[in-house]
C-alpha positions as CSV (number, residue, x, y, z in Angstrom):
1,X,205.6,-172.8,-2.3
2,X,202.7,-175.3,-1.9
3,X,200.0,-176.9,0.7
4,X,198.4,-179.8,-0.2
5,X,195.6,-181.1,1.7
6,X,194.2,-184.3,1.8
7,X,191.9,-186.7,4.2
8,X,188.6,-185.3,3.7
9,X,185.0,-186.9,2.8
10,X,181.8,-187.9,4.2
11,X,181.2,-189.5,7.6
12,X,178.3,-189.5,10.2
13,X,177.6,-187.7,13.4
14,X,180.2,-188.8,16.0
15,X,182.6,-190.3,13.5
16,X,186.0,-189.1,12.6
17,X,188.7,-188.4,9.9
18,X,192.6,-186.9,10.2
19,X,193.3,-184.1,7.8
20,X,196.5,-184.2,6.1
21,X,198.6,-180.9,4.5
22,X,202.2,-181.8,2.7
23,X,204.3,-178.5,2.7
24,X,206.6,-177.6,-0.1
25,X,209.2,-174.9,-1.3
26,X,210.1,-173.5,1.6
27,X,211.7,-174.1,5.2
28,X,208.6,-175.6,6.8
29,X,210.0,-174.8,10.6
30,X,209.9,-171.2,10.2
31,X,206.5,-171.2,9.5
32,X,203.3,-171.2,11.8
33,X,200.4,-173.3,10.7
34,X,196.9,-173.5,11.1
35,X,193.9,-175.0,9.7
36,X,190.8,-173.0,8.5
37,X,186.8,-174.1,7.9
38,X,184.5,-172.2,5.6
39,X,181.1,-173.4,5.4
40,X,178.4,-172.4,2.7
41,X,177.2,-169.3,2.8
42,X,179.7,-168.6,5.3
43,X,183.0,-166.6,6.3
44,X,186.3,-168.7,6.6
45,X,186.8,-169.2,10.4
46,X,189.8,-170.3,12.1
47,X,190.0,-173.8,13.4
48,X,193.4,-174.1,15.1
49,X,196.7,-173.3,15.0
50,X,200.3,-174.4,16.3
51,X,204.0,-172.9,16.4
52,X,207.1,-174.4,18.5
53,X,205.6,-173.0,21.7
54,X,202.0,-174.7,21.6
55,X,198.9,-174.9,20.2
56,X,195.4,-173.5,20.2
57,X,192.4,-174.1,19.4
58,X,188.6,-172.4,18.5
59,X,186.4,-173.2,21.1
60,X,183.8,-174.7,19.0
61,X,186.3,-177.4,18.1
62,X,188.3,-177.6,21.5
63,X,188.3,-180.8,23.1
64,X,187.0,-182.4,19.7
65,X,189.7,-181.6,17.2
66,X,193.6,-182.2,17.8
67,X,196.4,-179.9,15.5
68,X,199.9,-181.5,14.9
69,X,203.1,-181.9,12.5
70,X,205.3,-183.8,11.5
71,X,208.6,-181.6,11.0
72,X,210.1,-184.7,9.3
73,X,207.3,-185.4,7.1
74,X,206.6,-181.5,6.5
75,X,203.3,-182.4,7.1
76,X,200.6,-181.0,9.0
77,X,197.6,-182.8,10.4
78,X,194.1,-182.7,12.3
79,X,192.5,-185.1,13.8
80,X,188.7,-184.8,14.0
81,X,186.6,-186.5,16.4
82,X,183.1,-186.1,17.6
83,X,181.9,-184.6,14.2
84,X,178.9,-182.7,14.4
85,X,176.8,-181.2,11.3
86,X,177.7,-178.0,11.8
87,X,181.6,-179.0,11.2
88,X,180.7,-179.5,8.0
89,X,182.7,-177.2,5.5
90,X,186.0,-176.8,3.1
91,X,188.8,-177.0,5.3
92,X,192.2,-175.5,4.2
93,X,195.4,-175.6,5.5
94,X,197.7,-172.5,5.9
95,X,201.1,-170.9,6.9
96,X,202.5,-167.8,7.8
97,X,206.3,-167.1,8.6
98,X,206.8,-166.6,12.7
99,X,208.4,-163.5,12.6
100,X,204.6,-162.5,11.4
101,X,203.5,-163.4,15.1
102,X,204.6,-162.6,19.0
103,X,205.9,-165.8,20.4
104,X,202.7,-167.9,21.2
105,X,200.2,-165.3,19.9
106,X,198.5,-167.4,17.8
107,X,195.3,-165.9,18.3
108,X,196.3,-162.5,16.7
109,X,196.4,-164.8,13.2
110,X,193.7,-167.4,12.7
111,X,191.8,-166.2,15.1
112,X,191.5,-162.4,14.9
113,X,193.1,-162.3,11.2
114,X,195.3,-159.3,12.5
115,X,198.6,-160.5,10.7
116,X,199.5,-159.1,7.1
117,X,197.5,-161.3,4.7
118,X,200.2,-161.2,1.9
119,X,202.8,-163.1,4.1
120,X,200.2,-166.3,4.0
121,X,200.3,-169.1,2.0
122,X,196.9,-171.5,1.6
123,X,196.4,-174.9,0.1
124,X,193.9,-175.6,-1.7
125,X,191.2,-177.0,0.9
126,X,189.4,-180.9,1.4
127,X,186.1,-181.3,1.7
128,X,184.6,-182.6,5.2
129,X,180.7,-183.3,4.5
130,X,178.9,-184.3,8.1
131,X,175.4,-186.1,8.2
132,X,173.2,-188.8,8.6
């Protein structure tokens, strides 16, 4: 069982990049997946997060930052635009199996980190580095 992430690097205020996380080992469907930030000095925050029924999104990033997948690909992605300093940070992809979750509560894992931590798997983060 693996996550790979790829995509980040340096870039200026304003600019963008499109994270990237292959998924192996396991039936990629059955799994919810989210992406998470931690930033020096810094607990790991969640960053957004998608199943079959939708999607969601911190609102520090909302309206900047777009989660999606590619169930053919196994992939999982995030597009970043608008980057500001302060998204500056490692940012790792992770799963957790839906039966962890209620249909579309989302929030109850990356957000509130209320779900078993065992069940997750995490890759093993990209580094997104904003500033002049």
């Amino acid at each position: 069982v693996q996550l790979v992430e790829s995509g980040g690097g340096s870039v200026q205020p304003g600019g963008s990049l499109r994270l990237s996380c292959v998924a192996s080992g396991y039936t990629y469907s059955t799994y919810t997946m989210g992406w998470f930030r931690q930033a020096p000095g810094k607990e790991r925050e969640g960053v957004a997060a998608m199943d079959s029924d939708g999607t969601s999104y911190a609102d520090s990033v909302k309206d900047r930052f777009t989660i999606s997948r590619d169930y053919d690909k196994n992939t999982l992605y995030l597009q970043m635009n608008g980057l500001k300093p302060e998204d500056t940070a490692m940012y790792y992809c992770a799963a957790v199996p839906s039966f962890a979750l209620s249909a579309g509560d989302l929030d109850s894992w990356y957000l509130t980190r209320q779900v078993d931590r065992r069940l997750e798997i995490w890759g093993q983060g990209t580094l997104v580095n904003v500033s002049t």
